[in-house]
VOGU-3710 file (C-alpha; in Angstrom, 3 decimals, decimal comma):
1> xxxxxxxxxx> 151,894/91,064/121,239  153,206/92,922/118,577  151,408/96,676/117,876  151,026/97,406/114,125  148,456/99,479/112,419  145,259/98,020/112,219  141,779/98,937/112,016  138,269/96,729/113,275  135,369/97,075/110,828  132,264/97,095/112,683
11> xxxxxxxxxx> 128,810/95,127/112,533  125,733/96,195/111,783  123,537/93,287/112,644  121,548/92,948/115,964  123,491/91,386/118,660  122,179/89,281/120,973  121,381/91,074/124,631  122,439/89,424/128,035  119,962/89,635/130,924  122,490/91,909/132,476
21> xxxxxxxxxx> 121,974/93,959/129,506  118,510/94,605/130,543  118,876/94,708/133,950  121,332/97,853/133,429  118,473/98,982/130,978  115,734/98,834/133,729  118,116/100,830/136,477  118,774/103,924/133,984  114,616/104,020/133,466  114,795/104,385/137,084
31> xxxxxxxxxx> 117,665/107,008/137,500  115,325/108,628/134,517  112,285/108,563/136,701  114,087/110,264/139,688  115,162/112,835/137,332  118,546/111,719/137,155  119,866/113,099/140,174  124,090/113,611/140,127  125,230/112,586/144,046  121,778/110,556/144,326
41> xxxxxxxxxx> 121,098/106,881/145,457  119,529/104,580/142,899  119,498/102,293/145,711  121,694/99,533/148,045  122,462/96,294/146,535  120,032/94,905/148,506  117,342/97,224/147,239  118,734/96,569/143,541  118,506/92,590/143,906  114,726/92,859/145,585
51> xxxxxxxxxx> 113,578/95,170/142,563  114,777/93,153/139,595  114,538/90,094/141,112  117,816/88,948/139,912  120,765/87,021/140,925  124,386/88,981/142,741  125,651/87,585/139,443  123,911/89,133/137,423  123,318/92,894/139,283  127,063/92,724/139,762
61> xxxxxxxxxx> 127,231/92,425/136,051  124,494/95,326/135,291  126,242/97,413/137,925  129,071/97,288/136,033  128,348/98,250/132,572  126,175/101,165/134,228  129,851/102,097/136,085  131,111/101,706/132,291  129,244/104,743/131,132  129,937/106,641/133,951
71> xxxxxxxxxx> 126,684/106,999/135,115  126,515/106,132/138,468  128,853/104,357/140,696  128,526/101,690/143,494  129,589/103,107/146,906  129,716/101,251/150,023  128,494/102,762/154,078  126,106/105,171/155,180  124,126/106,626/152,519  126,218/104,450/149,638
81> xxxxxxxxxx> 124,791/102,028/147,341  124,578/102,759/143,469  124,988/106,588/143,408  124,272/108,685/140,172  127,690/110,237/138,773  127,064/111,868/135,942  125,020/113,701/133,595  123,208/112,525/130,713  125,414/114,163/127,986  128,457/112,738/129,798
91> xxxxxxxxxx> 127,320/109,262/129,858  126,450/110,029/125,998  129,921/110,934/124,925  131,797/108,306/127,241  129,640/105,520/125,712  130,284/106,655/122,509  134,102/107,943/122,590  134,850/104,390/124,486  133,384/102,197/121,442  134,876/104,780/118,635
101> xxxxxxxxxx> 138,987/104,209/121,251  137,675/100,300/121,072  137,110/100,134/117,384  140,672/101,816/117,273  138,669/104,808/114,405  141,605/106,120/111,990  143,270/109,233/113,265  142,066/110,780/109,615  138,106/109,591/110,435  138,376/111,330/113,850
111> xxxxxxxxxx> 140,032/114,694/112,783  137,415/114,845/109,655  134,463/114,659/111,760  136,329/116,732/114,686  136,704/119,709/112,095  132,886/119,382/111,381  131,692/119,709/114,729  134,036/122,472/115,503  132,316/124,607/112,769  128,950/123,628/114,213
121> xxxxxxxxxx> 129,635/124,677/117,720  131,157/128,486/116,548  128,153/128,849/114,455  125,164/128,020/117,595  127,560/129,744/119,539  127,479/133,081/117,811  123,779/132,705/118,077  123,262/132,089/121,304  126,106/134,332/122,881  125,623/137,121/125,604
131> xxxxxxxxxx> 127,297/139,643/126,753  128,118/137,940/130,278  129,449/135,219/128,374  132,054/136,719/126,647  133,430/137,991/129,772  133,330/134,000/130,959  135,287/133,272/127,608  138,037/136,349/127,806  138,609/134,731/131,732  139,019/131,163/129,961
141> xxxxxxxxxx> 141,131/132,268/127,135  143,235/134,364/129,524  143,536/130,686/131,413  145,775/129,022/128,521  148,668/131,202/129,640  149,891/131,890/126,192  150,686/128,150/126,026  153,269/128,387/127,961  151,964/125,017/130,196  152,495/121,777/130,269
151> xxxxxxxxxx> 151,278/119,617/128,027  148,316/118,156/130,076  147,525/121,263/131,875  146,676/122,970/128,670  144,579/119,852/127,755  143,153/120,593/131,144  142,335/124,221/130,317  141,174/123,774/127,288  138,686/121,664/127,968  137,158/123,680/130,197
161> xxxxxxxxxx> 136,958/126,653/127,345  135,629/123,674/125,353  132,696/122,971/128,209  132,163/126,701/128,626  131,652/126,943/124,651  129,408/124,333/124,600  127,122/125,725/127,649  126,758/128,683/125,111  125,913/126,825/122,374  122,997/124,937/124,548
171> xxxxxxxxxx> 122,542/122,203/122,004  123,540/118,897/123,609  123,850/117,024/120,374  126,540/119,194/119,594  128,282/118,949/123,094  128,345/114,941/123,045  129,836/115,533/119,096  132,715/117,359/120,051  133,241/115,287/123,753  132,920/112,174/121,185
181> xxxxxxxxxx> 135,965/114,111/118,854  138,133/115,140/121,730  138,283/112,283/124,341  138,453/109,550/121,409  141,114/111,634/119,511  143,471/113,065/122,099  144,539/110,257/124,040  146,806/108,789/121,090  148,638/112,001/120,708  150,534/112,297/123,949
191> xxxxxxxxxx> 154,301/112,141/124,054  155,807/108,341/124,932  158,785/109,879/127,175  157,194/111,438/130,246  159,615/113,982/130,770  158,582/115,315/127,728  154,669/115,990/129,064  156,395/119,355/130,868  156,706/120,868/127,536  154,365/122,355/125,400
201> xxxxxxxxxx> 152,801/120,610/122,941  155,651/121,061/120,003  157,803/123,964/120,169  155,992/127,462/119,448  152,463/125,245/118,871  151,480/126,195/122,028  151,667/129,764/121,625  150,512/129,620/118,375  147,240/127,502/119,644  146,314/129,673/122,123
211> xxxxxxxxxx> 146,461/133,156/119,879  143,917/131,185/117,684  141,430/130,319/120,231  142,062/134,065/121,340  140,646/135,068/117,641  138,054/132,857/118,244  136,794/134,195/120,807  136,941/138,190/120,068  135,513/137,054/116,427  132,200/135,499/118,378
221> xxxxxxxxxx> 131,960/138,159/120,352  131,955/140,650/117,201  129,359/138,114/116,379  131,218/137,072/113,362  131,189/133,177/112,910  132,540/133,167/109,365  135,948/134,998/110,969  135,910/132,339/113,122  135,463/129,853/111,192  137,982/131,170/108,772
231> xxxxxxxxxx> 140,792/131,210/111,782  140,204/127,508/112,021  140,077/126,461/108,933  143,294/128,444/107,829  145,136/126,477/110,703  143,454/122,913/109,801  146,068/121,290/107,136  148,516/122,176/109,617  147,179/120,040/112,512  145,377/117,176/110,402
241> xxxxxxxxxx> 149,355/116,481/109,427  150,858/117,211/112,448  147,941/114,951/114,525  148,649/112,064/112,015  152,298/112,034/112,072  152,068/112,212/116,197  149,601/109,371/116,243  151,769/107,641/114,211  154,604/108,291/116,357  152,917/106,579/118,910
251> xxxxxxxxxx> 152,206/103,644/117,054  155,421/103,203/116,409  156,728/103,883/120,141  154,003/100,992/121,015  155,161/98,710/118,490  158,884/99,210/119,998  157,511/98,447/123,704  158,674/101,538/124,367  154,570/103,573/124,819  151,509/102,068/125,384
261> xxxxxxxxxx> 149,177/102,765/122,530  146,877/104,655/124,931  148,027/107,599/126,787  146,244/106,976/129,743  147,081/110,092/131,842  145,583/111,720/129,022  142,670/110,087/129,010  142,591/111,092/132,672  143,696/114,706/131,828  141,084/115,012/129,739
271> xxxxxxxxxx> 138,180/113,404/131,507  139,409/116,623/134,740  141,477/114,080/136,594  138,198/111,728/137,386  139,931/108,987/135,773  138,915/105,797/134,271  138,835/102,513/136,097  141,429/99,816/135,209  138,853/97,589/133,591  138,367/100,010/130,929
281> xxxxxxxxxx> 141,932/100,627/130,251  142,254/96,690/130,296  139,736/96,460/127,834  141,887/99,213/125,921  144,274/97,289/125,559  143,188/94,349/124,701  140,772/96,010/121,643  143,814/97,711/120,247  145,589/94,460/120,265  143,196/92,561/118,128
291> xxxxxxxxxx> 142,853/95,287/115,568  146,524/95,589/115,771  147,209/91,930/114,885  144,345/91,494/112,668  142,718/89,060/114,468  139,983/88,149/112,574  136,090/86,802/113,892  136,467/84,026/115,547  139,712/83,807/116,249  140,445/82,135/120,474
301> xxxxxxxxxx> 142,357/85,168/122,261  143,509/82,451/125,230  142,090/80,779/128,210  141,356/83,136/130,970  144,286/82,278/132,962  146,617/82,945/130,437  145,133/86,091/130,098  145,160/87,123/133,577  149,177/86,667/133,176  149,611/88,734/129,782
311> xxxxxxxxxx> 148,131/91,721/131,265  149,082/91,132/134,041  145,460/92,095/136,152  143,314/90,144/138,908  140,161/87,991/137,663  137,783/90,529/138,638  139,953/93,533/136,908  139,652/91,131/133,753  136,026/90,383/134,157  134,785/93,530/134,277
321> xxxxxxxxxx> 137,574/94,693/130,952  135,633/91,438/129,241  131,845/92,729/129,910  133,066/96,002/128,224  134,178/94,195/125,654  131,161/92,380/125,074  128,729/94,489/124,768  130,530/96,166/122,441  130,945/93,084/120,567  135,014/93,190/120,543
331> xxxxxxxxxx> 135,008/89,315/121,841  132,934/87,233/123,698  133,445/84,418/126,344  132,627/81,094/125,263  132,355/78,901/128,158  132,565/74,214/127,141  135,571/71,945/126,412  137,100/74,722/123,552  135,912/77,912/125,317  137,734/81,087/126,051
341> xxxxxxxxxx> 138,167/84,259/124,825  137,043/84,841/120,982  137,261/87,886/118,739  134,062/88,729/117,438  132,725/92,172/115,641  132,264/95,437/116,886  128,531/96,475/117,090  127,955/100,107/117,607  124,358/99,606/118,517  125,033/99,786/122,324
351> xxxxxxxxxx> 126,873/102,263/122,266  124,184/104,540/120,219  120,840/102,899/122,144  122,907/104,454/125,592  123,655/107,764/123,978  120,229/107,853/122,428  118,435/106,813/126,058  120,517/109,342/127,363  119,655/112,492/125,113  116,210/111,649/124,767
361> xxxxxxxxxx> 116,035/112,696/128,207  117,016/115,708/127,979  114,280/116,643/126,298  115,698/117,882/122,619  114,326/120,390/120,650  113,907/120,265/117,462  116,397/123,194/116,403  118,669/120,464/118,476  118,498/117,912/115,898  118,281/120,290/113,005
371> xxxxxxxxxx> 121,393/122,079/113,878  123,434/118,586/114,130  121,532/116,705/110,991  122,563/120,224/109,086  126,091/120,044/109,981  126,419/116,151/109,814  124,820/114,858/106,300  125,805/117,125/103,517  128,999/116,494/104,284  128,390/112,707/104,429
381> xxxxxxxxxx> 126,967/113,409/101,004  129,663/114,752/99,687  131,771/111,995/101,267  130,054/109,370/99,247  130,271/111,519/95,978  134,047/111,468/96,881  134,277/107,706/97,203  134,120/105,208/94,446  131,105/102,778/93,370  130,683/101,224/96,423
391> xxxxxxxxxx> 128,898/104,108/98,132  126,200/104,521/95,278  125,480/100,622/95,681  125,235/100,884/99,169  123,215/103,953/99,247  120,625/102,444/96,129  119,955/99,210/98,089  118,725/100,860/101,029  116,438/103,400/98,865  115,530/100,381/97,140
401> xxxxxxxxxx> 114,719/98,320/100,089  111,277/99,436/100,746  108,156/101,910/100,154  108,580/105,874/98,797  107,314/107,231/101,994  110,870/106,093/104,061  113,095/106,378/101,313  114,779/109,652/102,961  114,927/107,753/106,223  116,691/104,472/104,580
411> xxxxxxxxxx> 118,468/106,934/102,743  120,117/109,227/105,602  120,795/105,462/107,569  122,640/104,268/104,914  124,896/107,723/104,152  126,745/106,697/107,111  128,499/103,579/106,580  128,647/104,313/103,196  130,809/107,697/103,500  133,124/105,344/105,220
421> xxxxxxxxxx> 133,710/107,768/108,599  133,054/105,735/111,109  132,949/108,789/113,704  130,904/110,389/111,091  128,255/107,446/110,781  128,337/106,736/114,488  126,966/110,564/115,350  124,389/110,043/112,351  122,916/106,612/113,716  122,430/109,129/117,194
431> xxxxxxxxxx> 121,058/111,611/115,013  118,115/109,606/113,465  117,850/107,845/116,907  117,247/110,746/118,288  114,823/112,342/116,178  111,215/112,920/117,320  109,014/110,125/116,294  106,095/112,303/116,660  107,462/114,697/114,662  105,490/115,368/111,062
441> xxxxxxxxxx> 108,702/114,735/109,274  107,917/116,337/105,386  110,872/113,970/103,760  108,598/111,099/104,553  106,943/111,947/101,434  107,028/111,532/97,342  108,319/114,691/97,505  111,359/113,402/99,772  111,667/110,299/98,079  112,489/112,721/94,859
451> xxxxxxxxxx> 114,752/114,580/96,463  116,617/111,697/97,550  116,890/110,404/93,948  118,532/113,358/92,924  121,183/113,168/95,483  121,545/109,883/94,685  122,232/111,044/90,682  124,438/113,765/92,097  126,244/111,002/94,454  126,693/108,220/91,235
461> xxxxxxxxxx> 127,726/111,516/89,526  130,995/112,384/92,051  129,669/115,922/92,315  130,327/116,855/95,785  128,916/120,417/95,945  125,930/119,177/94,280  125,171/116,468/96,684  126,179/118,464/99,541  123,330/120,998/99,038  120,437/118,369/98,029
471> xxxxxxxxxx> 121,079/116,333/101,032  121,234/120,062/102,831  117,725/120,232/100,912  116,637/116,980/102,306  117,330/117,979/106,029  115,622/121,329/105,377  112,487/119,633/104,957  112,688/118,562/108,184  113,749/121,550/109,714  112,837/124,336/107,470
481> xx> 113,376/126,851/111,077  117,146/126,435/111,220
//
């Protein structure tokens, strides 16, 4: 198949859920009820089949989309059965940065709403930072060697300065943003020639990188965010057009046969060396392919045998890449006389009901969600002000769609597709999942349903800075603390 650029517009219709679906459901409400315990036994197969009275078929099929997220895996012997792997953040980000690699997000999208979560972290950082930590940060800084490393071993360190940052920060919301940014992003930028992964990243970057993140980190420990924020910002044109003209680079290397469009000792690299199982690099594959061809709904991918021989994988290696798939709503198996393999359209709805199941129980604060809707929808805002008509019809049929009192909340749903980011709406559909029901939310009000006609003026108006600070406003209302 040939490897062009190409780019799958998503759903936003309910999809219809397989019993596996809820099977999976029912076994993270019981890993939730232990308290999610890392290293501990949800139970053996048999237990498994016994409590959700279901057939191998369909357990083996729950098991695996559970595996998917990286919450637990299925271990065989003494003491094996379906063991929890890891924690709810992780799970969060890997369901999300899997659908944002299967929906094949613009490298543009990605960096936009990378740059945005970047400034969020620095700031709750500079908040929240101690003395003790800063010595944990120097230690981590001191890690990236100058940059003189190879190119996956500084991925490697880095991410652990990135973890460390975001223990400081202690909002989870903005942990799963930036592990959303940096696993979906970085994988497309690795070099196609593997004896080029020794070197550093481009010549001098690497240096260069590191004596940023070194200002960084002696600018939040003078407890001076703006400095820091200034440091990345000055660098930010920089990388946005070196990024795109790497990712591009690969694209092209695919398209020759000569990369695959997926780095996947990156993905690896970044992930600590824990890897990802075949399936999902199947799966991959064989998203990237339909966006790259332009496949559109509908179309038949192949019988399953011929499918088995084009990438070249067992049935069960293929299964398991075409349940990913699925839920996702990439393609679907159609079973009859004309069945197959058919292209169908991304849904990001499982991928934000895991995320959402998975923060919830973590028990967010409100600061959590203020912090994140702050940082996330005036810049959406002022996305839509950017864009042309489109956005302003979009966002007035949704405010139109229904009584005053959840205006602002058919409002801030609809500011997401309608900025056009798709990493940018994906985080905001978490966001309002997320949000305290219980809460006493003030924007469900007349008072919020004025405010959000006066963004939506500001918006029609393509005044940016204006609709950045009503929607800022808007949020406020909500979280007047933060």
């Amino acid at each position: 198949m040939n490897i062009i650029a190409g780019n799958i517009v998503a759903e936003s219709a309910p999809r219809t859920k397989k019993l596996a679906e809820g099977v999976a459901a029912a076994i993270v409400r019981d890993v939730m009820a232990m308290g999610w315990p890392v290293g501990g036994s949800v139970g053996s197969m048999q237990d498994l089949l016994s409590r959700h009275g279901v057939s191998h078929a369909v357990l083996r099929e729950a098991v695996r989309q559970i595996e998917q997220n990286g919450l637990a895996v299925m271990r065989r012997g003494a003491g094996g059965g379906l063991v929890v792997a890891k924690r709810p953040g992780d799970v969060a980000a890997q369901a999300l940065a899997t659908y944002a690699q299967l929906v094949d997000i613009y490298v543009r999208e990605l960096i936009a709403a990378r740059f945005l979560f970047e400034d969020a972290m620095v700031r709750a950082v500079s908040l929240r930072m101690t003395a003790a930590d800063a010595t944990r940060l120097r230690v981590l800084g001191a890690d990236l060697a100058d940059g003189q490393l190879p190119e996956i071993e500084l991925i490697v360190r880095y991410n652990r300065l990135s973890t460390l940052l975001s223990e400081i920060a202690d909002n989870p919301l903005l942990t799963v943003m930036n592990k959303l940014a940096f696993r979906a992003l970085t994988p497309a930028l690795a070099r196609a020639d593997p004896a080029r992964l020794a070197q550093t990243i481009e010549p001098g970057s690497g240096p260069a990188f590191v004596r940023r993140w070194k200002g960084i980190i002696e600018a939040l420990i003078s407890d001076d965010p703006a400095a820091a924020i200034e440091i990345l910002h000055a660098a930010r044109p920089g990388i946005e057009e070196s990024t795109v003209q790497r990712a591009a680079e690969r694209r092209r290397q695919a398209q020759a046969g000569a990369a695959t469009l997926i780095a996947t000792e990156i993905l690896e690299a970044v992930d600590e060396s824990r890897g990802r199982k075949h399936s999902q690099l199947v799966a991959l594959s064989i998203a990237r392919n339909i966006a790259a061809n332009g496949w559109p709904e509908g179309h038949h991918l192949g019988l399953e045998p011929a499918l088995l021989a084009e990438y070249q994988v067992s049935r069960n290696i293929f299964r398991e890449a075409a349940r990913i798939l699925e839920v996702h709503g990439v393609c679907a198996a159609k079973r009859g006389q004309r069945g197959g393999f058919i292209v169908g359209r991304p849904r990001p709805d499982y991928a934000v009901e895991t995320a959402v199941a998975s923060l919830r129980f973590l028990g967010l604060e409100p600061y959590h969600v203020g912090e994140a809707r702050l940082a996330i929808q005036p810049s959406l805002a002022a996305l839509c002000a950017a864009s042309d008509g489109r956005a302003v019809a979009t966002l007035a049929a949704a405010v139109a769609g229904g009584d005053a009192a959840g205006a602002a909340r058919r409002f801030l749903e609809a500011l997401g597709p309608a900025s056009e980011n798709r990493a940018l709406a994906l985080v905001n559909a978490v966001l309002l999942g997320v949000e305290d029901p219980g809460l006493p939310l003030k924007s469900t009000s007349e008072a919020g349903a004025e405010v959000v006609g006066a963004a939506l003026a500001a918006i029609r108006a393509h005044d940016q800075p204006l609709a950045r600070r009503i929607v800022l406003d808007l949020c406020r209302m909500d979280h007047p603390d933060v």
